[in-house]
N, C-alpha and C positions, 0 to 999 in steps of 0.2 A: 687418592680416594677421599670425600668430602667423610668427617667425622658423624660418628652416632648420630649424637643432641643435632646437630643439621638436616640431619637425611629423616629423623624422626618430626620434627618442625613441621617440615615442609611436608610430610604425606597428613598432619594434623590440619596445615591449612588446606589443603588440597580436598581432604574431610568436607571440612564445614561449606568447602568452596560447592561441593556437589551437592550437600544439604539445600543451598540455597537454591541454585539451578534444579533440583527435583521439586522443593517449592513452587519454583514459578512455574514449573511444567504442571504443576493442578491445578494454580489457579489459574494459566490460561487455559487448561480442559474443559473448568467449571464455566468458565467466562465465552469460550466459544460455546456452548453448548446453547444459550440464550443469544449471542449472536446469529449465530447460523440456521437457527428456527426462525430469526428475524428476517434474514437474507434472503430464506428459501420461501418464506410469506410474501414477501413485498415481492420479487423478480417476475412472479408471471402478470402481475400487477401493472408494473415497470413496462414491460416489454408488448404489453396486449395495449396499452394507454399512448407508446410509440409507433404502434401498428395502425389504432384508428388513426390520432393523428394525421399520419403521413396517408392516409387513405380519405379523411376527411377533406385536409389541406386542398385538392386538386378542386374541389365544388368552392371554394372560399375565393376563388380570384388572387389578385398580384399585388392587391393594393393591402395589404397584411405588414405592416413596418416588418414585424418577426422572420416572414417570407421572401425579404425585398436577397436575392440574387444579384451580385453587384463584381465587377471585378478589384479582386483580391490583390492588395496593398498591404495593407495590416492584418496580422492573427494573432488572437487571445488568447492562450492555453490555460486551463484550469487543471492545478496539477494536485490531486489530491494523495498525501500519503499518512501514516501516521503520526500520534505526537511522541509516540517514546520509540527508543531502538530495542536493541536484543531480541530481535524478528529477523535473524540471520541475513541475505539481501533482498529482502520484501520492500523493502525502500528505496532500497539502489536501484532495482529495476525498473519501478517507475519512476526517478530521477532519469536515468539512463534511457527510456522511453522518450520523453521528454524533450532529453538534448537530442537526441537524434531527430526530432520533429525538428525543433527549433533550428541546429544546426542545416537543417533540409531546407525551409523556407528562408533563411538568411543566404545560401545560396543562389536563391531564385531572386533573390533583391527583395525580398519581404520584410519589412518590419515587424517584428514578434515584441510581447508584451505577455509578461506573466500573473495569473493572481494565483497564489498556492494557499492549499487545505492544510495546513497539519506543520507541528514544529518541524519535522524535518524536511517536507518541502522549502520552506522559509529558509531555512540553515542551507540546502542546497543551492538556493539561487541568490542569497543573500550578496555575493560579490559580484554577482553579474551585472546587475544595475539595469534587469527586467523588469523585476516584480513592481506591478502596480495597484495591487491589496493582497495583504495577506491576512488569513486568518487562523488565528491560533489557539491553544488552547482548549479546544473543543467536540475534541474527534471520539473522547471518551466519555461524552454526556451530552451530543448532538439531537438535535429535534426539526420537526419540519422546517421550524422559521427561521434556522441554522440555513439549509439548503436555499428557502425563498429571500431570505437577505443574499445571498451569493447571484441566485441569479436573476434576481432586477439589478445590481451591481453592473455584470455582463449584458443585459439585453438593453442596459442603459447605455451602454457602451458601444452596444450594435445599432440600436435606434438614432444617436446621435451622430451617428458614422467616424467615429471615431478609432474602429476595428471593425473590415469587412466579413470576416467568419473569428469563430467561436468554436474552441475543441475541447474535448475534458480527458486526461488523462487519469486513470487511475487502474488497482490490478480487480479481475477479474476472479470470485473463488471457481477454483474449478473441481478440487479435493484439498481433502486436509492437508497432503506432501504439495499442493502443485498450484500456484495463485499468479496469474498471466496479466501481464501487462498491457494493456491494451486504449487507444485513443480512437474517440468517435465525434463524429461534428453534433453540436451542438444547434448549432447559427450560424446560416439559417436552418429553416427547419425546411425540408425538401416533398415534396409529394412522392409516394411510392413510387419505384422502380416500374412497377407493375401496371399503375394505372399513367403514368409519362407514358408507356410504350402503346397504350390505346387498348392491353388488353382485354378480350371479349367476357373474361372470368372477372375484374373489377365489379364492384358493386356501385352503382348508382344509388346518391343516398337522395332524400326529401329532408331537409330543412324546415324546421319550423324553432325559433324565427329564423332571421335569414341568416346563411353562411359565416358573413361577417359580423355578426354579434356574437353568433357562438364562438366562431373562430379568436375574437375578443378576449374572448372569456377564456378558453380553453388553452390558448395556446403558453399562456405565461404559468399555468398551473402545469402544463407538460416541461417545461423547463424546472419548475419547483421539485416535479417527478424525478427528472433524468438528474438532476444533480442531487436530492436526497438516495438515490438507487447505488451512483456511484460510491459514496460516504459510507452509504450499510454494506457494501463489498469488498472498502476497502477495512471494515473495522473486523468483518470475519475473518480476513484475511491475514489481516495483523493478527489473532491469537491463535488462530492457526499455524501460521509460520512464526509465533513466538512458542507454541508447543512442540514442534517439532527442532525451533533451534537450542532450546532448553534441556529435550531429550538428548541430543547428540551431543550436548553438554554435559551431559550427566553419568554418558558412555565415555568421553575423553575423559570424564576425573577417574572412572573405576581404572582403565587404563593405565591410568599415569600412578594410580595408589600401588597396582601392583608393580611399574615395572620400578619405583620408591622401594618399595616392600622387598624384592630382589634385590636391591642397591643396598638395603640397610641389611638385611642378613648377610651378605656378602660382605660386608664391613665389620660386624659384628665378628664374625665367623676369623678376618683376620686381626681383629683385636685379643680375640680371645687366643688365636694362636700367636698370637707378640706374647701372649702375657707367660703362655706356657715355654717359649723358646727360653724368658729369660731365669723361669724358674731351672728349668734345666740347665741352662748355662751357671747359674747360682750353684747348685747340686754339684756339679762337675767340678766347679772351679772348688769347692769347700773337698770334695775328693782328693783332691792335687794338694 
């Protein structure tokens, strides 16, 4: 049985170990709190500016470089995750998303090429000898021209044919416990499902000026979108899933203090009876 002064130590640091972990569980609280009013602002945003788009696209013709549908050789995956850990596997899952794309098109005879968001993307694919930008540093004080350097980066890369599609991986918030991994194409940008199929519900839109200047215009700022949209997802997501791995951090120290705290009375308890056997044994023997 491990002495006193050890077993006392050890629930001391054990102490302070959960002090800190109930710390950071506030201030990712505080810190999601202003996230996630961000996330849940920009997504209908995001998601309505994808929607014309792809409804717009079908009136703009084929001659759209961003448009150009091409058979697939090369893919670019944009893999965005955080820059710090202690977000339990909020980052392995989109690492883990990732390889499973990559290892799928390396399969197929595809050439894959990566640019990762966030230090631990970068630290993930760092020995692979994919990654062809990374960007780091910047996931906890990102701004639009964060997202718009990323992707004329990429569509610079699709223009000059260099990679014939473009994906972006990163996690999706879905709740506070639950943040989903998920990858969507990028490049090209496709016309709706709805108006391909010749649907009679499609809207017919009027242009003024013509298709392809808006189209110009529009389509590099929808790339701007969909890659700042992803960044604000995944930054909820990280303090979400650092408040929740902080909490269950904070439940394994109380745990561990107590089953400590059992260990050390239970040791105490046979110290104190060593000390009394010997006193008795002392007594007895001065008897004799």
């Amino acid at each position: 049985m491990p002495g006193l002064k050890d077993v006392k130590n050890k629930i001391e640091g054990v102490s302070k170990t959960s002090q800190i972990t109930k710390a950071m569980n506030m201030v990712a609280s505080a810190k999601l709190r202003g996230a996630q009013e961000r996330m849940e602002n920009f997504r209908p945003y995001a998601e309505k500016f994808d929607e014309a788009i792809k409804d717009l696209s079908t009136g703009a013709g084929d001659n759209q470089p961003l448009m150009e549908v091409r058979d697939v050789e090369s893919v670019e995956l944009i893999v965005v995750t955080s820059d710090r850990g202690l977000c339990g596997s909020f980052n392995a899952n989109i690492v883990a998303k990732a390889q499973k794309l990559i290892d799928q098109f390396e399969a197929e005879g595809k050439k894959v090429s990566v640019v990762t968001v966030g230090n631990k993307a970068t630290q993930a694919f760092r020995r692979s000898g994919k990654i062809r930008e990374s960007y780091t540093d910047l996931m906890g004080s990102f701004q639009m021209y964060n997202a718009r350097e990323i992707s004329q980066n990429v569509s610079n890369q699709f223009c000059s044919y260099q990679t014939d599609e473009v994906r972006i991986v990163y996690a999706r918030f879905v709740s506070l416990a639950k943040q989903q991994a998920i990858a969507t194409t990028l490049l090209p940008i496709k016309p709706s499902e709805q108006e391909k199929a010749g649907d009679s519900a499609a809207v017919d839109y009027i242009y003024e000026p013509s298709p392809d200047l808006i189209m110009e215009s529009l389509l590099p700022l929808h790339l701007n979108v969909q890659v700042y949209h992803a960044m604000i997802e995944v930054a909820a997501g990280e303090h979400a899933a650092r408040m929740t791995a902080m909490d269950n951090a904070t439940k394994a120290c109380g745990d561990i203090i107590k089953d400590l705290t059992q260990l050390y009375n239970k040791a105490r308890q046979a110290a104190i009876t060593g000390d009394l056997m010997d006193i008795v044994g002392g007594a007895e023997a001065l008897k004799g």
